[in-house]
Each structure stands twice: as C-alpha cells, then as structure tokens.
N, C-alpha and C positions, 0 to 999 in steps of 0.2 A: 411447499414446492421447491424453493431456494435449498433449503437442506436436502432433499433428495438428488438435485442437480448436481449440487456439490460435488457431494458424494459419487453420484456418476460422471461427470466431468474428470475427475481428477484419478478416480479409479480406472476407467476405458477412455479418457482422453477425449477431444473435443470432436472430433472426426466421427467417432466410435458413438457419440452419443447423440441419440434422436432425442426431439424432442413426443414424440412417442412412448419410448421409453421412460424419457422422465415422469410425463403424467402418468404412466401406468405406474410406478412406483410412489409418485407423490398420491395417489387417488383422486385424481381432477383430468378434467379433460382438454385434451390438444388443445383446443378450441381456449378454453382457461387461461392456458401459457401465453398462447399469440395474443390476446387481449391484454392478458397483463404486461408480456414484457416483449410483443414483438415479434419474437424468435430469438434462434439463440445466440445471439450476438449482444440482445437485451435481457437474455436471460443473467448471460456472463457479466452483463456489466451491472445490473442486479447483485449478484453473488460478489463483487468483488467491492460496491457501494457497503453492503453490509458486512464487510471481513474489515473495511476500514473503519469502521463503527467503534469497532470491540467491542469488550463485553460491558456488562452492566448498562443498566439503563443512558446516562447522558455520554454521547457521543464522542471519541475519542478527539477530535478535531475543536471538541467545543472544550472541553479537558484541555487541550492544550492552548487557546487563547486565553483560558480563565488562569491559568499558570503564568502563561506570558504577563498578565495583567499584575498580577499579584505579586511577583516576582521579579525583585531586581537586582540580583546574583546571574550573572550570566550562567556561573558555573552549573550554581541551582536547578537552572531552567533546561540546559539540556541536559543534565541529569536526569530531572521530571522528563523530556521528553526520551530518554532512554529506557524510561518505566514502561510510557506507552509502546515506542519498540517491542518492547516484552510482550504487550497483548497484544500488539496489531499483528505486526511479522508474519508468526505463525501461521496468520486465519489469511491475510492477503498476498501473503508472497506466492505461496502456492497458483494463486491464480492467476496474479501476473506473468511467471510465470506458461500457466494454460496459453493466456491470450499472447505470449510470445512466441511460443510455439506454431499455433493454430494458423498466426499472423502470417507466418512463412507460405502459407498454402491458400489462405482467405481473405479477399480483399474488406470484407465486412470486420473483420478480425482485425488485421492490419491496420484499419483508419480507426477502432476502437482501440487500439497497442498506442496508435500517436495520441490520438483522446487523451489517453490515462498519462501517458508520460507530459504531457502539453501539462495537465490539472495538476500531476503534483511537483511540476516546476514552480506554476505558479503556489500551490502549497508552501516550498521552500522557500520560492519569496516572502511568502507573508510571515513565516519564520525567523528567515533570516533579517528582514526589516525591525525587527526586534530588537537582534544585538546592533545591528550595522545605525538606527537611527539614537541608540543608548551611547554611543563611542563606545559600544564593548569590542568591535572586531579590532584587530591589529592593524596597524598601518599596512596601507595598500591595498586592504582586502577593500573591493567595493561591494555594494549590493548585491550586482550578479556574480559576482563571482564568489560571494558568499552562497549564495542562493545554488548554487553550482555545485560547490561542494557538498553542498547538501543532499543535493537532489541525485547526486552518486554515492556516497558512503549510505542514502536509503533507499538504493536501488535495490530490486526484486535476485539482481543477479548475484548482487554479496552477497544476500540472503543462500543463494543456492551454494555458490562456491564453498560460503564458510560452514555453514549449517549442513544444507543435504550431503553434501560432495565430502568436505575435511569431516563431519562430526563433529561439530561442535554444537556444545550448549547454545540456546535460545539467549543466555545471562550473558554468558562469554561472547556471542557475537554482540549485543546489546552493550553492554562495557567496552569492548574496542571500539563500538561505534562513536559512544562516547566519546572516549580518550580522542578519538582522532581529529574528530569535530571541535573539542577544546583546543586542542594542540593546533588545528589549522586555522581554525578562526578567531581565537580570542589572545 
C-alpha cells in the first residue's frame, strides 16, 4: 500500500490523490487504508516513517546512535551521518517536501508539517548532544543552537534547492552537508 501511495502522491501530488485510488492500485480496499493508517494524512506520515528508515533491515536512526555510541571522532561521526544522508535524503525529502506543500491548503497537512519539523528538531537534538556533551562543539556553540544548525543544513528545503532545483549529486549535497556541519560546529 505505502509503495503504491508513494508513488501516487508524489507523481499527481497530494490534492490529486484519493485514497481510492491508491487502494485500487495497491489491490486492498478503501476500508484497509482507513483502518490502517486513518486517511491520508496517516497514510503520508506512514510513507515518510518509512523513507526515514532507509534501506536495509536496521533502521536508519538506530544506525546512527550505534555510530554515535562507538564513535568518538566527532569528525567520524558526522561523516557516518553524511552516509546516512546518502540513503535517507532521497526516499524522505521528497515527502517533506509533499507535506509542505499540501500544508499550504490542509490543515490535517499543516499540523503533520509542524509534527515532522517538531520530531526532527528534537532528532538534531539528540545528535547534537553527542558532540555538544563530548566538548567537541566550539566555543559558544550551545546545545540548541547546535541542534539548530542541524536541523537546517537537513532540512527537506536544501534538499530541494541543491539537489532538485541546481542538480546536484545526492554525494555532493551529502559532502557539503558535511563540510558545513564540521565547519560550524566543531
């Protein structure tokens, strides 16, 4: 079901797509969707749960406290998280994205847009408490506002500017992303 949504979501856009639609394409029924995820505002936040995943079996998120863990090279570490960049990016920007859009017109939309940016502030926090409780950030930088920087150089919108908009590489934005996050916080 999630992969057929996707795919219609982001091909005819949020407005465009029924949840009709989607069961007739996923081959399950209306009735299926709303039990499992709601409608489509749970559908979307479904789809975008599993684009922050990535791939392979253990969870992109669990992947990157097992790094944090192991790992006490700051440099190292958002390096490793510049990998993940690599796999998440692609599969959830797109979505965010969606739910930015969609947000302009739907209030169901609009309070799941705050949802997602609310969770991966606190994401960046739990991040950034990494280098910020190691003495890796530089002077001055505190918590949040480590946490700040973060949670903007991996925002959905760089994603678009640098990637869809200029053409760039997936690597290339993933590397600047990098670079910039070293360069401002450590």
């Amino acid at each position: 079901m999630q992969h057929a949504a996707r795919e219609m979501f982001l091909s005819r856009g949020y407005a465009a797509t029924t949840i009709a639609a989607v069961a007739a394409k996923a081959g399950v029924s209306t009735e299926t969707i709303y039990k499992s995820f709601g409608g489509k505002p749970g559908l979307v936040r479904a789809i975008a749960d599993q684009a922050l995943g990535g791939a392979g079996p253990v969870h992109a998120e669990v992947r990157s406290d097992r790094l944090q863990v192991a790992e006490r090279d700051p440099r190292k570490i958002i390096h490793g998280w510049g990998k993940l960049m690599l796999e998440v990016s692609p599969r959830v920007s797109p979505i965010l994205l969606l739910v930015r859009t969609a947000a302009a017109t739907d209030p169901e939309m609009r309070d799941l847009a705050k949802t997602i940016s609310e969770e991966r502030l606190r994401r960046m926090t739990h991040n950034a408490r990494t280098l910020v409780d190691a003495g890796h950030a530089r002077k001055g930088i505190t918590l949040e506002h480590a946490a700040e920087l973060m949670w903007t150089y991996t925002a959905p919108d760089l994603y678009e500017l640098l990637v869809l908009d200029r053409g760039w590489t997936v690597e290339r934005y993933a590397q600047f992303v990098v670079e910039a996050l070293i360069a401002a916080l450590l």
